[in-house]
C-alpha distance (Angstrom), angle and dihedral (degrees) to the residues before:
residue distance angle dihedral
X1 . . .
X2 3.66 . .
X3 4.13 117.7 .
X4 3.90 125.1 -129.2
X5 4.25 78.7 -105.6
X6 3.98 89.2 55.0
X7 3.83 102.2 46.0
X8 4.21 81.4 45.0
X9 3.59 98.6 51.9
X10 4.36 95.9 43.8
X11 3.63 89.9 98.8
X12 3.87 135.5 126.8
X13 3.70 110.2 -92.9
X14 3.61 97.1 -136.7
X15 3.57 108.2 97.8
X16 3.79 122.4 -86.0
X17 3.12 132.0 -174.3
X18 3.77 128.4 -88.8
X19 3.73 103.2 -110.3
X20 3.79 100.1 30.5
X21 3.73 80.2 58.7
X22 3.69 100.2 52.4
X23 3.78 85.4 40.5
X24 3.71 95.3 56.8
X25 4.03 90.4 45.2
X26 3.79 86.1 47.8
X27 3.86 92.1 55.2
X28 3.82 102.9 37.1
X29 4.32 83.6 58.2
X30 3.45 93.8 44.9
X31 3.66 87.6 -116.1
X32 4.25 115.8 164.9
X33 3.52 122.1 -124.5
X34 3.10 105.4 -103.3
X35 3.99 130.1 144.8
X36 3.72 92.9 -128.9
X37 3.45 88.2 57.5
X38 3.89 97.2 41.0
X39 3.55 83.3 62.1
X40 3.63 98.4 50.2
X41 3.58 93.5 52.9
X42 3.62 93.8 45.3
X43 3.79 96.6 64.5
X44 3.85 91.6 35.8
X45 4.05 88.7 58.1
X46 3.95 93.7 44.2
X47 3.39 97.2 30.8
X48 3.54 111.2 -133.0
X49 3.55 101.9 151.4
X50 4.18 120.5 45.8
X51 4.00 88.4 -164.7
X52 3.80 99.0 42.8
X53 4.25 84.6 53.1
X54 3.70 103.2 37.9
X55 3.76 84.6 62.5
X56 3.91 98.3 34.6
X57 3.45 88.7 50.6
X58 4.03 91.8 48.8
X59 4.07 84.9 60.7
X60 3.94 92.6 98.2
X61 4.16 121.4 -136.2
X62 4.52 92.5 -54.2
X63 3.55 109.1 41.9
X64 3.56 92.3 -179.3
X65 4.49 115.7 -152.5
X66 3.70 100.1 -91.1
X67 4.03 92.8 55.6
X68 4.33 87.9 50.9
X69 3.92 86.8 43.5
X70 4.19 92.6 62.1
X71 3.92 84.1 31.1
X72 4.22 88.3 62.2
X73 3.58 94.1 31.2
X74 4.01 92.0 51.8
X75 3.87 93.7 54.8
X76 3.96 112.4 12.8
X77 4.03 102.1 49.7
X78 3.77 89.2 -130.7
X79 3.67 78.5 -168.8
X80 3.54 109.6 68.1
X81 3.82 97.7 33.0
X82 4.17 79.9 60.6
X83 3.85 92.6 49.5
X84 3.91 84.3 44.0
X85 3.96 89.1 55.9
X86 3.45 102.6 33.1
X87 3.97 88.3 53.7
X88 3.62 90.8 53.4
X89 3.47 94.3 50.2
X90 3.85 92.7 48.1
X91 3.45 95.2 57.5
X92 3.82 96.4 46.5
X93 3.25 89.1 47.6
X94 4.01 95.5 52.3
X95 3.91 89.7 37.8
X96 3.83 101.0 49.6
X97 3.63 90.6 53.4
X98 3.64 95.7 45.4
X99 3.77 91.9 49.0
X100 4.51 78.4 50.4
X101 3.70 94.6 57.5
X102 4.33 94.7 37.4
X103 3.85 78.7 52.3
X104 3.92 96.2 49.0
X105 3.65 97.6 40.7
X106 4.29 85.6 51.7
X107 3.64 81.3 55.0
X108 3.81 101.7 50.8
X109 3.87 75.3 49.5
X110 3.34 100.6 56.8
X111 3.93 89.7 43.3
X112 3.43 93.6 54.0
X113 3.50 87.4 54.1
X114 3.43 102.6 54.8
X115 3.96 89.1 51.8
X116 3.77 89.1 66.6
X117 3.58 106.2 50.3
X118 3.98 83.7 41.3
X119 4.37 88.0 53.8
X120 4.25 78.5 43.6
X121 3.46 89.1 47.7
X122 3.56 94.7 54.1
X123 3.87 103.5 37.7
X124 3.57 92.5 56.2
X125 3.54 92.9 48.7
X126 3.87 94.5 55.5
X127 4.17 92.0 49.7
X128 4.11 104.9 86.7
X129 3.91 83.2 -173.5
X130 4.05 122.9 47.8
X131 3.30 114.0 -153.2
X132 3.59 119.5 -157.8
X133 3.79 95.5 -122.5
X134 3.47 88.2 47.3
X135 4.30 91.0 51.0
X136 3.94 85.8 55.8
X137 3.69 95.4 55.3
X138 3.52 95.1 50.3
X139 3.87 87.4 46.0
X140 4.04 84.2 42.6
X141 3.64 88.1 52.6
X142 3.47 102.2 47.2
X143 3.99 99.8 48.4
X144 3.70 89.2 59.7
X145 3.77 97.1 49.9
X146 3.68 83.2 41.7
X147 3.67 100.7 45.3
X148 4.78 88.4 40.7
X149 3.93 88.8 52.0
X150 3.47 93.9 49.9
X151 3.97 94.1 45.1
X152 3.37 93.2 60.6
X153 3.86 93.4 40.6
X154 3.67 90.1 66.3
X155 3.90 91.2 40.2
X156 4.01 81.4 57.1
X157 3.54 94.7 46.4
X158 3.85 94.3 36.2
X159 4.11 82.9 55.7
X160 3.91 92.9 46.9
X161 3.81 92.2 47.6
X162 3.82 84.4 59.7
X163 3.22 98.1 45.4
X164 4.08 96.6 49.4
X165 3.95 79.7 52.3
X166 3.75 94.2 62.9
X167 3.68 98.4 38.8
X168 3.98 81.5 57.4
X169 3.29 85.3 53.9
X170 3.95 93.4 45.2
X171 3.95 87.3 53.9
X172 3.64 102.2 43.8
X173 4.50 86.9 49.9
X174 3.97 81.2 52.3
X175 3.84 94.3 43.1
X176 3.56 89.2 58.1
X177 3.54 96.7 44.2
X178 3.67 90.7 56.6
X179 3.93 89.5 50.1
X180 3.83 87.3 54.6
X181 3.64 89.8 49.7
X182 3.64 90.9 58.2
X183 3.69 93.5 40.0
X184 3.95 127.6 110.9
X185 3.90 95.3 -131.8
X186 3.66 95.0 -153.6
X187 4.15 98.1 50.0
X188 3.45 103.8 22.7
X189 3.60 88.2 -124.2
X190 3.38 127.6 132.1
X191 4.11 111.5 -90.0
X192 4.10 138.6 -135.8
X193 3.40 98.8 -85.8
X194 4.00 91.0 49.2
X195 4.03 84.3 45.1
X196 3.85 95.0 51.7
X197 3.78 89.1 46.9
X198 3.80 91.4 54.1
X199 3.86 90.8 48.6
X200 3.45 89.8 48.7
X201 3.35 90.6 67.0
X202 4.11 109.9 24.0
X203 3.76 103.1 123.0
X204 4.21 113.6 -123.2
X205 3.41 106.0 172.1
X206 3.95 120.5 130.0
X207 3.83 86.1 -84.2
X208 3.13 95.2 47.4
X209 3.75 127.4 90.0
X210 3.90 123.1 -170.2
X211 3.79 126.6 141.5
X212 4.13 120.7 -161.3
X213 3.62 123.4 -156.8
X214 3.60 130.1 -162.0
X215 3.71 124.4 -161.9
X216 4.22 122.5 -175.0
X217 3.84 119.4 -175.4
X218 3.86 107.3 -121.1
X219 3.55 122.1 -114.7
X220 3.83 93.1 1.5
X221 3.46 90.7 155.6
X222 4.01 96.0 56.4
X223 3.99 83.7 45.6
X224 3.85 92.7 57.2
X225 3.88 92.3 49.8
X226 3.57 98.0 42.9
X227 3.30 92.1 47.7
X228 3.98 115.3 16.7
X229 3.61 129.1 -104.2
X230 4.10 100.0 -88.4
X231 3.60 90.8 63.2
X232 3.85 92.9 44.6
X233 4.05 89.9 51.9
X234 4.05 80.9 45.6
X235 4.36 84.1 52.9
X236 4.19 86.8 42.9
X237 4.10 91.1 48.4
X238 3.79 91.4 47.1
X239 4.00 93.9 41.6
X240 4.26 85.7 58.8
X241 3.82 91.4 47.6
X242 3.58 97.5 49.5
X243 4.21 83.5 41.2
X244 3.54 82.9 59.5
X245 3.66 107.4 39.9
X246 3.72 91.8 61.7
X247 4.02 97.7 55.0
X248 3.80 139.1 50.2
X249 3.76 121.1 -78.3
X250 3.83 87.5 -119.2
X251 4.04 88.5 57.2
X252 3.29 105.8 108.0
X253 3.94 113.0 -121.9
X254 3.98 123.6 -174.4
X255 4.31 134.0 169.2
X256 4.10 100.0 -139.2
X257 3.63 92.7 -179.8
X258 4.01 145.0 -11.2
X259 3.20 102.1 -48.3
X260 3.66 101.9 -9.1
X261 4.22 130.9 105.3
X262 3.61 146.7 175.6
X263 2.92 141.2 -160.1
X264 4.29 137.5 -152.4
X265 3.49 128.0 -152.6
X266 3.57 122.0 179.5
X267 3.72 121.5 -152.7
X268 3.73 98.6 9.2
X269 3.93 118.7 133.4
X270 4.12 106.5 -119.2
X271 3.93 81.2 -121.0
X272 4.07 93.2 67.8
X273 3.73 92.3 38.4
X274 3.56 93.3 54.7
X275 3.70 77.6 55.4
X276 3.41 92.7 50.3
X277 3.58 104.9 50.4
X278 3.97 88.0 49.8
X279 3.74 82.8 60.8
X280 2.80 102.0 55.4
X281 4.03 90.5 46.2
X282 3.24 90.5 59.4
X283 3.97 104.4 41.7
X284 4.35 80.7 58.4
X285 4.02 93.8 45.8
X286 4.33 81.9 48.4
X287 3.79 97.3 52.1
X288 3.77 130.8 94.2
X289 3.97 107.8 -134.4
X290 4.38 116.2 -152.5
X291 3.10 151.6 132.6
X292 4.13 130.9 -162.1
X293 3.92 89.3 -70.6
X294 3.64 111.0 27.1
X295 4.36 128.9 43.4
X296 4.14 120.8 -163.7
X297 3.63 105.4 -160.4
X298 4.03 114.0 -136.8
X299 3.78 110.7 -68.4
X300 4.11 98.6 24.6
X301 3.46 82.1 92.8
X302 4.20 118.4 55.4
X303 4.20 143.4 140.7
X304 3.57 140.3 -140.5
X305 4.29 116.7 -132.7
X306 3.58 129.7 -157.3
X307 3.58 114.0 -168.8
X308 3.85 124.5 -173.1
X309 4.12 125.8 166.0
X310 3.63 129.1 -156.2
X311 3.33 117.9 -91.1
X312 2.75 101.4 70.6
X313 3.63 95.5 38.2
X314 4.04 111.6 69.6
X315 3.52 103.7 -153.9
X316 3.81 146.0 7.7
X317 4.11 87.9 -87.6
X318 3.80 95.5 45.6
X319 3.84 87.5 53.2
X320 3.23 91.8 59.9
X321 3.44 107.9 44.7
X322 3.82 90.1 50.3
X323 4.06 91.9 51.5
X324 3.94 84.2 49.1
X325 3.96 92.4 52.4
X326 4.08 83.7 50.6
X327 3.72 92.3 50.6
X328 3.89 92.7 46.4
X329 4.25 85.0 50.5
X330 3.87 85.3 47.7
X331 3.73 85.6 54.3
X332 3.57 100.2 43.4
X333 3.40 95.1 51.6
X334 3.64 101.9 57.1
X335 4.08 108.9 -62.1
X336 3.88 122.0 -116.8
X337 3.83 92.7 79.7
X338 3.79 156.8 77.1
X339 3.31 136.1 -92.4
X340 3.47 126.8 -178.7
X341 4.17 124.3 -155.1
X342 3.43 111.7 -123.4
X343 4.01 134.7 -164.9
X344 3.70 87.8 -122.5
X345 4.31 93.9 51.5
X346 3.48 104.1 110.9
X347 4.14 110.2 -129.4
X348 3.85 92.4 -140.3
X349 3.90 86.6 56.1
X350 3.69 91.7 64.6
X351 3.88 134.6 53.2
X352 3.73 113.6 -106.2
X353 3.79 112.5 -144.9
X354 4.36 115.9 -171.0
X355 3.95 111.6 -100.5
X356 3.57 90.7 -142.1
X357 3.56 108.5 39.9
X358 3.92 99.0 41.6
X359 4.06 124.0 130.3
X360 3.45 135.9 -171.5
């Protein structure tokens, strides 16, 4: 009988896109629509986390509710992203009508107001003869409804000012949840679901110009069993910092898998980012990996770059299947280089692996 992997993996392999595929995965396993589970699927089908899909994987062909339930409560906190949400709303909730009743209460104000220069208006209409002590209590009378309306104006806008200073405050908290959400937590790096977004959206039409890179550590999976997985996260950590180190802050820098990156770079000619990727080949094959047990001298530890730029690649998708076709030529010919996708590259020369459904 076909496994929860199986009944997954029976899919077209033209690409599709990302949420038509989860949606069809979702359906075929009778799974319900829910976000939780969107979200489960979503890193099972890109593969962004090797616990999260050795055990989502393990479900069988039914995973019924309960068993996606622990699944999301094992590895999303479902917890604290409520608390997180249900603060936000709280506050909005308590600000927004606060801000309603400052609002109405500068109204009455303002009403108030009005009615006194109107009975003003009036009484000094109906007196044929002003008398000066009459002048001075009209002018007596008008400073302090003046002077009380515009007390409680700047008590209104004194109040609003504070609260526009906590809802900054409100937005900035969720700002930087949504920046952890999108963070890898063991590189500090951006992660897949922040990198699909991105691609999503990179432009590559003809006046466009964007170049992707993808870099994979070679042999990661030798380097893991040689030397156990805590060292090879401490090799993965070290791989994004050097990543980093070489490029501007605004380069955008994401892990997409295990032991897999890429890298975006908008505006740069596919000559420099050749360069670029070479760089940053060489920087990895030039550092000394450790940690307080275990030492990698300079060139134990190396990776393999693809590098493809749009034109020719039409869209966000197409740009990175080409840069994967380069990276599977880079390791096909040796690892612990670059190869750049050319117009001239012939796609039945190169593997093709699915955008959607690839896993480190």
């Amino acid at each position: 009988m076909p496994n929860l992997a199986d009944e997954v993996a029976n899919s077209p392999n033209r690409p599709v896109p990302i949420g038509l595929r989860i949606a069809n995965a979702m359906h075929k396993l009778g799974v319900y629509g829910l976000p939780r589970n969107y979200e489960i699927f979503y890193d099972a089908l890109t593969g962004t986390n090797e616990k999260l899909n050795s055990k989502f994987w393990a479900l069988g062909r039914a995973p019924n509710q309960e068993m996606l339930d622990e699944l999301y409560k094992e590895f999303y906190g479902s917890k604290e992203e409520h608390e997180v949400v249900e603060k936000a709303r709280n506050v909005l909730e308590n600000h927004v009508g606060e801000a309603i009743k400052l609002l109405k209460a500068e109204q009455s104000s303002i009403t108030a107001y009005g009615r006194v220069l109107d009975k003003t208006a009036s009484s000094v209409q109906g007196e044929n003869d002003m008398s000066p002590l009459m002048f001075l209590r009209i002018v007596e009378v008008l400073a302090n409804a003046t002077g009380s309306t515009l007390k409680e104006g700047r008590k209104a806008l004194d109040a609003m000012v504070d609260k526009t200073s906590e809802l900054d405050s409100l937005k900035q908290e969720l700002a930087e949840y949504k920046r952890l959400v999108d963070t890898d937590p063991l590189t500090g790096v951006w992660n897949r679901r922040a990198f699909d977004n991105r691609l999503t959206n990179v432009g590559t039409k003809s006046s466009g110009l964007v170049s992707l890179l993808l870099l994979d550590i070679d042999h990661f999976k030798q380097i893991n069993d040689r030397w156990g997985h805590p060292f090879g996260d401490v090799i993965i950590r070290d791989t994004a910092q050097i990543v980093q180190s070489k490029l501007r802050n605004d380069v955008f820098v994401a892990r997409t898998g295990g032991e897999e990156f890429a890298v975006i770079l908008d505006g740069v000619e596919a000559e420099l980012s050749e360069k670029l990727a070479e760089r940053l080949v060489r920087s990895i094959r030039e550092a000394s990996f450790s940690n307080d047990d275990l030492h990698l001298d300079k060139g134990n530890v190396t990776i393999s770059a693809g590098v493809c730029t749009a034109p020719p690649a039409v869209s966000g998708e197409d740009l990175y299947s080409k840069a994967d076709q380069a990276l599977y030529q880079s390791k096909r010919n040796g690892r612990n280089r670059v190869t750049m996708y050319r117009d001239q590259q012939s796609d039945a020369s190169m593997k093709r692996k699915d955008y959607y459904l690839y896993r480190a």
